[in-house]
C-alpha angles and dihedrals in degrees: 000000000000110000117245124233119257094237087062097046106118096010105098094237147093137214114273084241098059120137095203109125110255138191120231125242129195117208108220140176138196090257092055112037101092088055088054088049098052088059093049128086121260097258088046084057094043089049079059096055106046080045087060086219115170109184077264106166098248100031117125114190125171126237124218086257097055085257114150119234114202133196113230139186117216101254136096087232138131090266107065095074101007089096104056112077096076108015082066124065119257120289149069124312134181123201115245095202125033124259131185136258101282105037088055080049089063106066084046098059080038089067091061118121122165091217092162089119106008120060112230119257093217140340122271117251106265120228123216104231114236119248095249099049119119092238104176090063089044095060091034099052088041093050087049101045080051093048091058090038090056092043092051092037093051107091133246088264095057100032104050121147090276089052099058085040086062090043086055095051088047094054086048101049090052096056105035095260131167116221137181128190135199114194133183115336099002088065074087112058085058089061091254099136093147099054084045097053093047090057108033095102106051115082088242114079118241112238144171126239118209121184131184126194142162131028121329098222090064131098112283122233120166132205126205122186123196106236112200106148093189135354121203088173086249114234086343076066102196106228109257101271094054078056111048092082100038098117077079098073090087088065089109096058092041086056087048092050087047095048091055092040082061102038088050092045100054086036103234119195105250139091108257133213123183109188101197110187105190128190146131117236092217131157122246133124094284103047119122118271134220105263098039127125128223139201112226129190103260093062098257125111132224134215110209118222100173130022089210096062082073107129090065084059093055085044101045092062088038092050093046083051097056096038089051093077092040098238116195090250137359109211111189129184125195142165088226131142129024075215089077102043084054097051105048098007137233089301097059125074099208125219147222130179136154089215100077088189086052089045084056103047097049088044090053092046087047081070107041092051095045089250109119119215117165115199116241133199124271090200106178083191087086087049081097084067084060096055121118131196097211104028130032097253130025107220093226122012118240092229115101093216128080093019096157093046083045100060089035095052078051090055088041087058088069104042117082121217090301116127107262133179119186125200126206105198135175081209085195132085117226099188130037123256150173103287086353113083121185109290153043106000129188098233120191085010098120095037095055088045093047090060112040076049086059106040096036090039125228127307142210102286 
């Protein structure tokens, strides 16, 4: 068996070059199966038929000459190759038609299997890229959307605030990054009350991680990823089953992680910044309290109303920091409300921006790369719900609507007149499907890339 290269290792895929022996599949709809018919034999017609195969996106059938025939929807979506790592047998396979970027993308993610603590029960179909396949950006936006997957999908026990500190230096040291990191007591002496507060409790300090790539005479964006490698609600403890998920609440910086992983491999021209607050909201005698009051650094302080709207407080000194040097654009991620989960679902990664033309553009690009995001309204008419009467801001406002504009109008308050987006994601799949197993997922990852590619231009990947 012919070696495969390293770059390909855990993609899914092989070189177009490749001499493995591979079996042929035809990509076929509804719409166009009669025409496909029409240029088989009669017995592989009649292989169709016994095999009761439609054109139904999802349907695999087998043709006399051990040719694989594939359902397909129309679009160049996820789902037209997602589900066939594992729904075909092992092997090697070649497309007979062409297909487009993400649809190749998809069998890749579909590859994905989080096997830390499980073995694998078998190995996933390998697909021969075509020739034409930007194959560089395949295997680098599969390697990134894994990265965040394993990051979200490692447990609270192996992904602490000192573990994702080490995933951070790693990243770093594989791209020629320079990092800095504050931990414990000397977050304060940076101004960062609120991060320090959040983490104070858990045995492992709370820090913030602050990497710097690329050259400095380019254009400056600058990435900031909530940490909070688990969330108990503090003494606002959330009921078990708001807590049985709860490694997750690091999904933000997981997708942050991703998104560099992606911008250094393929090389894009910016200076990039990734703002990594990192804690654990966990319950000892020192832990804050409802009805605290926190400096920030920006200078305002916060009343907090209640210990589990944490990861806003993680976000609000981050995001100071990063405004502070006027980048062209803050990007944030962040597992942060149930309202939005509410509003758009657990599919949707929604969006805030004070830039309504940038909201557009990533929405329309959501679309285009399979990797939904749905603006949202910053209505400063709800800032009244954020008011104190013994600090400048409250941490979560008492009334039960709006939950997901009101946590975003909190994070607005610390970010200057830079252009900001800010993306509530449930940054976990709760269903499988085609190219999104159950698990950790890397929501508004491709979107976000697809757009500073556009706007900064390509680099030297």
């Amino acid at each position: 068996m012919q070696e495969i290269p390293e770059d390909y290792l855990n993609s899914g895929l092989l070189p177009a070059d490749s001499s493995e022996p591979a079996i042929t599949l035809h990509l076929v709809s509804a719409q166009t199966l009669s025409a496909f018919q029409e240029q088989r034999s009669d017995a592989d017609q009649a292989w169709l038929q016994r095999q009761s195969f439609t054109g139904k996106s999802g349907q695999i059938a087998w043709l006399e000459n051990g040719d694989g025939v594939v359902g397909r929807s129309s679009d160049n979506d996820l789902s037209v190759l997602g589900h066939l790592p594992y729904g075909l047998p092992e092997g090697s396979y070649r497309l007979a038609e062409d297909v487009g970027f993400v649809a190749l993308l998809g069998w890749g993610l579909g590859s994905y299997r989080f096997d830390r603590y499980k073995t694998a029960d078998r190995e996933p179909a390998k697909l021969v890229l075509p020739a034409n396949a930007d194959a560089a950006e395949l295997l680098h936006t599969i390697a990134s959307t894994n990265l965040t997957r394993d990051l979200i999908n490692t447990p609270a026990q192996d992904m602490a605030p000192s573990h994702l500190q080490a995933e951070v230096e790693a990243l770093a040291d594989t791209f020629g990054a320079q990092i800095t990191t504050t931990v414990g007591d000397d977050l304060l002496n940076l101004n960062c009350g609120a991060i320090h507060a959040v983490g104070r409790a858990a045995t492992d300090e709370p820090r913030l991680m602050d990497m710097l790539w690329g050259n400095p005479e380019h254009p400056k964006v600058t990435i900031v990823g909530k940490g909070v490698t688990f969330d108990s609600g503090g003494l606002n403890i959330k009921p078990s089953g708001g807590m049985r998920w709860m490694k997750k609440d690091m999904g933000g910086a997981a997708i942050a992680l991703g998104l560099a992983y992606l911008i250094m491999s393929q090389g894009l021209p910016i200076r990039l910044r990734v703002l990594i607050p990192a804690a654990e909201n966990a319950i000892a005698g020192n832990a804050f309290r409802p009805g605290d009051v926190l400096d920030t650094h920006k200078g305002l302080t916060v009343e907090i109303d209640n210990t589990d709207a944490e990861g806003r407080l993680l976000l609000c000194d981050a995001l100071s920091m990063a405004s502070s040097e006027q980048p062209e654009l803050i990007v944030d991620y962040a597992t942060l409300t149930g309202a939005a989960r509410g509003a758009v679902g657990a599919e949707i990664a929604a969006l805030f921006s004070n830039d309504d033309a940038l909201a557009l553009e990533l929405t329309q690009l959501g679309r285009s790369e399979d990797d939904a995001v749905w603006p949202m309204p910053l209505h400063t008419g709800y800032d009244y719900m954020l008011n104190s009467n013994i600090a400048d801001v409250v941490n979560s406002a008492a009334s039960p609507y709006a939950g997901a504009v009101t946590a975003a109008l909190f994070l607005k308050r610390f970010v200057d007149e830079v252009p900001w987006v800010h993306f509530d994601i449930m940054a976990f799949n709760i269903r499988k499907r085609p190219g999104r197993p159950e698990g950790g997922e890397a929501m508004a990852l491709r979107s976000v890339y697809r757009y500073l590619r556009q706007r900064f231009g390509e680099g030297d990947d």
